[in-house]
LUMVOPA-913222 format. One record per residue (C-alpha): x, y, z; residue number from 1. Coordinates in steps of 0.05 Angstrom, whole numbers, plus 5000, padded with zeros to 4 digits. Layout:
BEGIN
      X      Y      Z   palo
      X      Y      Z    NUM
...
% end
This chain:
BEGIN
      X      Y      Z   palo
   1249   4300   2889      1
   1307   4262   2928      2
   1264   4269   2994      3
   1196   4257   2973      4
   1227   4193   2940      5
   1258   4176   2999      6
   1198   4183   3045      7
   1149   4147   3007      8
   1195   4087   3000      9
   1214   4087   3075     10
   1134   4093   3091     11
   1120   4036   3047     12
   1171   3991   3079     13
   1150   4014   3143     14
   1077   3987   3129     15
   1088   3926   3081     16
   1156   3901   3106     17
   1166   3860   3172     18
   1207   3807   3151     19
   1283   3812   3107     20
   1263   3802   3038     21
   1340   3784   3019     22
   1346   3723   2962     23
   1378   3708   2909     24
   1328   3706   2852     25
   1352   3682   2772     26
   1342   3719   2721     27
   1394   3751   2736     28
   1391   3786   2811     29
   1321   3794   2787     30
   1261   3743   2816     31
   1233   3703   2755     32
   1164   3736   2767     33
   1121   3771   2810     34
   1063   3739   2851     35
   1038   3671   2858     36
   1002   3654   2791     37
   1041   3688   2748     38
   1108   3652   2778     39
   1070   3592   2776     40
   1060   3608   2694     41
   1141   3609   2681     42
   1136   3694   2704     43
   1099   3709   2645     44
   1047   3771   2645     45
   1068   3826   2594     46
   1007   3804   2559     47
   0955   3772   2604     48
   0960   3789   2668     49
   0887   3810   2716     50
   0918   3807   2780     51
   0934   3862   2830     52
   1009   3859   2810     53
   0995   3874   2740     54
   1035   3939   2739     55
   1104   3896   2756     56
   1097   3864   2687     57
   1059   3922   2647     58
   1013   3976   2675     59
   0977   3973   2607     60
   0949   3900   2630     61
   0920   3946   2698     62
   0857   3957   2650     63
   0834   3882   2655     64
   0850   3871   2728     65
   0786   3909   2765     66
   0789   3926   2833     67
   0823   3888   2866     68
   0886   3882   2921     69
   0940   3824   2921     70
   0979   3800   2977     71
   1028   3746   2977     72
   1101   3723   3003     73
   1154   3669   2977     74
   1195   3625   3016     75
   1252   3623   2985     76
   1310   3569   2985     77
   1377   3578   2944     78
   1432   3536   2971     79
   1497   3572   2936     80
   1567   3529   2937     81
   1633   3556   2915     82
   1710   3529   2910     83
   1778   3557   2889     84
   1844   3523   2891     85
   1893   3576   2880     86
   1967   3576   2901     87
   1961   3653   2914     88
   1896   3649   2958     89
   1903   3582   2977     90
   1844   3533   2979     91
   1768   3538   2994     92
   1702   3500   2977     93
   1642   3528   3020     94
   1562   3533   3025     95
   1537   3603   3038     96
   1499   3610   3102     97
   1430   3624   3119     98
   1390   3589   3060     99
   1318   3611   3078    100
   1286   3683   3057    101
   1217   3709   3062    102
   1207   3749   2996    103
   1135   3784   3007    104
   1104   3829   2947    105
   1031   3862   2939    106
   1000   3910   2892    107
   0928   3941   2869    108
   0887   3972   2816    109
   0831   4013   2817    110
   0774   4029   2758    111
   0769   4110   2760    112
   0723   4112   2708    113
   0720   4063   2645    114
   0779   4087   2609    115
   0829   4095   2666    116
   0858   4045   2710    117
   0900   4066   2769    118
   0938   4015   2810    119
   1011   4004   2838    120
   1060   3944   2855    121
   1117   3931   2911    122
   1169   3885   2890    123
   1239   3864   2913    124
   1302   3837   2888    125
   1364   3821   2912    126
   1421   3774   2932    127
   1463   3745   2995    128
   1523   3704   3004    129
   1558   3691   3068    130
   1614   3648   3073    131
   1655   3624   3138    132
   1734   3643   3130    133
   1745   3625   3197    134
   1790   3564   3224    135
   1724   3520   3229    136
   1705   3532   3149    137
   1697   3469   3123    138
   1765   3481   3080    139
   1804   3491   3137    140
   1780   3419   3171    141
   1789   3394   3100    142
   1858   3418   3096    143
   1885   3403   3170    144
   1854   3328   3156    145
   1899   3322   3097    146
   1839   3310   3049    147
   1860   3363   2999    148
   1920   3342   2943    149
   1975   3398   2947    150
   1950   3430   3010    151
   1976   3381   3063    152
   2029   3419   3103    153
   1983   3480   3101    154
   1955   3492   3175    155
   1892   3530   3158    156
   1902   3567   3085    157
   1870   3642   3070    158
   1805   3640   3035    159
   1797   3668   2964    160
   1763   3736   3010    161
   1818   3742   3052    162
   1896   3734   3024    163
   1953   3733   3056    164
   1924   3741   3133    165
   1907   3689   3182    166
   1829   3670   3172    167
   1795   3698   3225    168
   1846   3754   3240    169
   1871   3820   3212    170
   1851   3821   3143    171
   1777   3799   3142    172
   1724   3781   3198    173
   1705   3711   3206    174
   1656   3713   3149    175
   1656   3747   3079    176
   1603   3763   3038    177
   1554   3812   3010    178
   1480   3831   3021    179
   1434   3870   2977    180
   1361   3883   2971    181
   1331   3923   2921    182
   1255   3953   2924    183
   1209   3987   2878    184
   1145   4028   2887    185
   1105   4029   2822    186
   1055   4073   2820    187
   1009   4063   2756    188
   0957   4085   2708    189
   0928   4053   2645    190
   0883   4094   2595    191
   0844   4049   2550    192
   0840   4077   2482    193
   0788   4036   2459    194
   0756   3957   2459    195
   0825   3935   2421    196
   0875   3972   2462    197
   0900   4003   2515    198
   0969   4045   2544    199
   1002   4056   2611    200
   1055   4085   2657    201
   1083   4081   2708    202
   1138   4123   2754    203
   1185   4084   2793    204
   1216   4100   2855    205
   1267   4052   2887    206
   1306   4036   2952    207
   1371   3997   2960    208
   1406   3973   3012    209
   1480   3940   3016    210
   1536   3912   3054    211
   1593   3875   3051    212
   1640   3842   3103    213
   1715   3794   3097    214
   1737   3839   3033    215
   1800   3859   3061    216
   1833   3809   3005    217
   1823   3859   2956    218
   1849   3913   2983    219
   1911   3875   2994    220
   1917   3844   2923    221
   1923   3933   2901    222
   1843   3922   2870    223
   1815   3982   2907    224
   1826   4049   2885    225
   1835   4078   2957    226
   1839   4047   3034    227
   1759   4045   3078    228
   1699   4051   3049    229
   1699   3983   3012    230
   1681   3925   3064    231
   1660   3953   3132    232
   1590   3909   3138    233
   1551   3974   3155    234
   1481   3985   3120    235
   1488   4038   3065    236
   1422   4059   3028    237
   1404   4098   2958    238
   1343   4128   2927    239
   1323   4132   2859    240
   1275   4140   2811    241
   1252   4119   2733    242
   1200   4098   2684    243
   1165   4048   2654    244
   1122   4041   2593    245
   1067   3993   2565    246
   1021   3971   2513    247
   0962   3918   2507    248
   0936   3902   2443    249
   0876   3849   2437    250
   0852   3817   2370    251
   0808   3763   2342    252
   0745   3740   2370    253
   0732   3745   2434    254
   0800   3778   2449    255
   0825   3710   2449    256
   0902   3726   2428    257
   0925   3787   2459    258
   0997   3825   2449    259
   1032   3860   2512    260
   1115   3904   2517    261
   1138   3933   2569    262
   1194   3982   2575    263
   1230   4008   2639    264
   1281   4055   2632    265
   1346   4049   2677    266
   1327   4066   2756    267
   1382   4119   2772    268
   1408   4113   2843    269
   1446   4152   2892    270
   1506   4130   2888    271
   1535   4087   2965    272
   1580   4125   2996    273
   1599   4077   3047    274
   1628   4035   2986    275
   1651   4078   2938    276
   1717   4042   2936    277
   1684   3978   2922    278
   1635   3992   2865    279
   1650   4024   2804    280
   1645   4098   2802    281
   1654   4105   2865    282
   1591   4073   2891    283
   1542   4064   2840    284
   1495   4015   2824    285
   1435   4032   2783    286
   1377   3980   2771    287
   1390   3968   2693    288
   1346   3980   2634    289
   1297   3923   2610    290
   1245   3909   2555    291
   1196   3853   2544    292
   1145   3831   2497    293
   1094   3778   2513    294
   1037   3738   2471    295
   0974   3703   2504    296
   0923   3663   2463    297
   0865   3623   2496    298
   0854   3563   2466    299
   0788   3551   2494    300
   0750   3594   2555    301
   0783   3554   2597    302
   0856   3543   2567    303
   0901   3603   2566    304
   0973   3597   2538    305
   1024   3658   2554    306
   1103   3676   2520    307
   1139   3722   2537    308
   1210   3751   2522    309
   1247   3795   2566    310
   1314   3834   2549    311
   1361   3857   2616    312
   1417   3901   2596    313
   1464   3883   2661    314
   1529   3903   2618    315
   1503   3979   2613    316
   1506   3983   2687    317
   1595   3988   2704    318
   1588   3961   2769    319
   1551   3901   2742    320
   1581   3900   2679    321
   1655   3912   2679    322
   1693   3857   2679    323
   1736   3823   2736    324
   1814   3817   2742    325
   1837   3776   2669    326
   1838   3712   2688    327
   1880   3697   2619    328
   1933   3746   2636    329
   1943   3752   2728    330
   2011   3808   2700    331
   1957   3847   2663    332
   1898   3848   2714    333
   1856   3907   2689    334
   1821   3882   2619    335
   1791   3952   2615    336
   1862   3983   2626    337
   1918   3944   2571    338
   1987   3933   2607    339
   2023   4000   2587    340
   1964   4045   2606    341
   1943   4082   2677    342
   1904   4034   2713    343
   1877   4086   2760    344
   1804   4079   2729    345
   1808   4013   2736    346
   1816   3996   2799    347
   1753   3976   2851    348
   1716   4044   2853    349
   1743   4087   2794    350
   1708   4107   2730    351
   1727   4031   2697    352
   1727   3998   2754    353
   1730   3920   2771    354
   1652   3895   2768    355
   1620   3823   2756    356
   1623   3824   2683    357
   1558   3803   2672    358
   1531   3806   2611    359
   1466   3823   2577    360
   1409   3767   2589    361
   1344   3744   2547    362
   1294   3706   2580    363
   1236   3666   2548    364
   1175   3651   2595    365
   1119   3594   2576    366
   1060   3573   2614    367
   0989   3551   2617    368
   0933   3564   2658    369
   0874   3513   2661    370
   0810   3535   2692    371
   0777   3463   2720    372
   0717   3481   2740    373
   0690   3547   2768    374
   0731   3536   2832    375
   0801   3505   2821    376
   0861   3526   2769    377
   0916   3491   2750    378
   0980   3532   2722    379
   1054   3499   2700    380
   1112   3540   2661    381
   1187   3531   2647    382
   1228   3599   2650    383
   1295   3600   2619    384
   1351   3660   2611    385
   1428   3631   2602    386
   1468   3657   2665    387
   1500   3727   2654    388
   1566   3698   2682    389
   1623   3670   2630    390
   1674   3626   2665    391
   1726   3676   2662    392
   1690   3713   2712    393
   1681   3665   2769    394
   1730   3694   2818    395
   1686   3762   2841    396
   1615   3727   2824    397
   1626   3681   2888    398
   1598   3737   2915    399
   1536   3729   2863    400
   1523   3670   2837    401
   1468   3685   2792    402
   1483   3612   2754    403
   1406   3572   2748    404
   1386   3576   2680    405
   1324   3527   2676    406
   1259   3542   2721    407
   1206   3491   2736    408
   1144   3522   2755    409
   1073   3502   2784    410
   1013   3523   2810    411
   0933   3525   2825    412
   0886   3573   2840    413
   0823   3569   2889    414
   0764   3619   2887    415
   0739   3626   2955    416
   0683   3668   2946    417
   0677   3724   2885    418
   0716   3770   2941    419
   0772   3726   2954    420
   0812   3682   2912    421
   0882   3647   2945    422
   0939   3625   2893    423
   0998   3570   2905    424
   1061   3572   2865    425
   1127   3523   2867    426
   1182   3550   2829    427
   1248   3500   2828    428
   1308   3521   2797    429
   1363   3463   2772    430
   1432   3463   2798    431
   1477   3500   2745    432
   1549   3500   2763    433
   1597   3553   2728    434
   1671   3526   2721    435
   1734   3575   2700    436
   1805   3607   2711    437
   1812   3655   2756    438
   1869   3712   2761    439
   1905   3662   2814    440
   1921   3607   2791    441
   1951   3537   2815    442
   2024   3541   2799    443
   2020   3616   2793    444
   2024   3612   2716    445
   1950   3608   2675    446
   1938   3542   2660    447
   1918   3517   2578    448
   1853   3545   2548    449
   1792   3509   2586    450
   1829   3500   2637    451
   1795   3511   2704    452
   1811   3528   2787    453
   1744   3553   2807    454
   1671   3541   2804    455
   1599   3568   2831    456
   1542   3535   2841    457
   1463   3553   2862    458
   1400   3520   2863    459
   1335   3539   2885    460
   1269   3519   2911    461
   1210   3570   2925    462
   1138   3555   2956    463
   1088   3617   2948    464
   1016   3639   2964    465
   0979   3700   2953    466
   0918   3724   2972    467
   0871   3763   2922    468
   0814   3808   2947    469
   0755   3841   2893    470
   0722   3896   2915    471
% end
């Protein structure tokens, strides 16, 4: 199974990939939703969803959707800010580089006869930080200016990735960060049972890719469980494979109120080799579990309302999930591992390893689609899930700052032709900034409760268009 997986994801990517499809979506590492109208309705679809990237939301929807093949691409904006005063690590305030991604996605379905539906869907996720640690970062100028309280006789202080070296030199490259991009191949098929409902499936096969660069720092600081294989900004990919599951009930007249939930099981993933001293047990990084439920009604034939829930179990995943060095506590630095105990496990790597302590997210969806006339739509939507970072954990989510909670969206529709129909969506997500303690603290001592040395901060702006052909 491992190389059949392997070379249907490579062909895909191969075929439907030309441009990096690296961002940093919000719910989560997880983009809000897939494909223009549906991002433009808040990411809703679990329940109502005819498009040819039904099968990302629920493959059970696949059975309203025709024949018919989407394809569509985001441009994707999320300025991401950080900044740590720390007597340890010394001070830093930065803007992550390169603030412009090209997120593509397509899928299709397929009528094989009138009770099965056969479709699929390619979708990405993923994140990207990369911040300068060099002497031109912007906290070094700040510093050697004398524009930083407490840090005036410092000539050009270590950033919060690289401790105790010279930034630039020996201990970390000139920039530190992390990239990952996550794919998934969803092959589907819906059986409708009969005029009130209908099933599907689908099996799930998944690609990831990673690096990271300028982590020396925690190597130094005695995080990592052994020396290499943590920070060497080489490419390391894993393959994997899971399920998902969905329903699609219709009721009242007309089908006007319909009922959709989706399950997908946990995508189990090779585990990356080339940093299996970084993540914990030693290099994994599964795509976590998730469930969703979603409601549409239609007011009238031409006013359609959609909700939907959706549950993300981050925490189940250790890499994602285990939490970073206590920041109430910088003599007992291992929360999994009391003071007392081994902390083997718990270093970067090991079976209870140092992760992002994220924590399990629900998201609520709501938006509207308006038919005008019998060429133009309008859509709107607001998407919501609270951040799965707690301030506690601010020091290793620089690397990921998954902090927008609120999502504006909007959109319209155009029919071209009955062949072709072209879709707009603007997604904007409000600044959210994350404040806390971190593990190093000014003074070297924690400070009172609520106090706070370090915050993160993202926002985000997306533009979209897809293009849908019937056939």
């Amino acid at each position: 199974m491992k190389f059949s997986i392997k070379s249907a994801v490579l062909s895909a990517v191969v075929t439907s990939l030309v441009l990096p499809n690296v961002a940093f979506a919000t719910n989560g590492a997880w983009l809000i939703g897939f494909g223009a109208k549906s991002r433009a309705m808040g990411g809703t679809g679990v329940a109502d969803n005819r498009g040819g990237l039904a099968a990302a939301y629920n493959p059970a929807t696949m059975i309203d959707s025709g024949n018919r093949f989407d394809l569509g691409a985001d441009i994707f904006m999320p300025p991401r800010k950080i900044k740590h005063e720390s007597t340890t690590l010394g001070f830093t305030e930065e803007e992550s580089n390169n603030n412009i991604f090209l997120i593509p996605n397509m899928g299709g379905t397929y009528e094989w006869n009138n009770k099965i539906t056969i479709g699929f869907a390619f979708i990405g996720a993923g994140l990207q930080t990369e911040y300068n640690q060099s002497p031109n970062s912007d906290s070094c100028k700040r510093v050697q200016a004398n524009q930083v309280p407490g840090y005036e006789n410092t000539a050009c202080p270590p950033t919060v990735f690289n401790a105790g070296g010279t930034p630039g030199v020996g201990l970390g490259g000139p920039e530190a960060g992390v990239e990952l991009m996550q794919m998934q191949i969803l092959p589907s098929i819906a059986y409708k049972i009969n005029k009130q409902h209908a099933v599907g499936a689908t099996f799930v096969m998944a690609a990831s890719y990673f690096r990271a660069e300028g982590l020396e720092a925690f190597q130094d600081l005695g995080f990592a469980s052994g020396t290499g294989n943590m920070t060497s900004g080489s490419w390391d990919s894993s393959y994997g494979a899971g399920v998902r599951f969905g329903w699609l009930g219709k009721f009242a007249k007309d089908d006007k109120l319909r009922f959709g939930v989706n399950y997908s099981s946990r995508v189990y993933m090779q585990k990356l080799d080339a940093y299996r001293n970084l993540f914990a047990e030693q290099g994994g990084f599964d795509i976590p579990e998730s469930y969703a439920a979603g409601v549409a009604f239609d007011f009238t034939p031409k006013i359609t309302a959609t909700f939907d829930v959706q549950r993300i179990n981050w925490s189940k995943v250790k890499s994602i999930g285990n939490p970073g060095p206590n920041a109430a506590d910088p003599n007992n630095l291992f929360p999994l591992c009391p003071a007392g105990t081994d902390t083997t496990p718990c270093l970067l790597g090991g079976d209870k390893g140092l992760g992002f302590g994220w924590t399990d997210q629900t998201i609520y969806k709501i938006g509207a689609n308006w038919d005008i006339n019998d060429k133009w739509s309008a859509r709107a939507g607001w998407n919501y899930g609270k951040s799965p970072i707690n301030p506690d954990q601010v020091l290793f989510n620089m690397l990921a700052p998954a902090t927008p909670e609120h999502h504006l969206t909007l959109g319209v529709g155009y029919e071209l032709s009955e062949t072709f129909v072209i879709d707009g969506s603007f997604v904007y997500a409000f600044s959210n900034a994350i404040s806390g303690p971190t593990a190093f603290p000014v003074g070297g001592t924690v400070g009172a409760p609520g106090s706070t040395n370090a915050s993160i901060d993202m926002t985000q702006l997306s533009i979209g268009g897809a293009l849908g052909i019937r056939f």
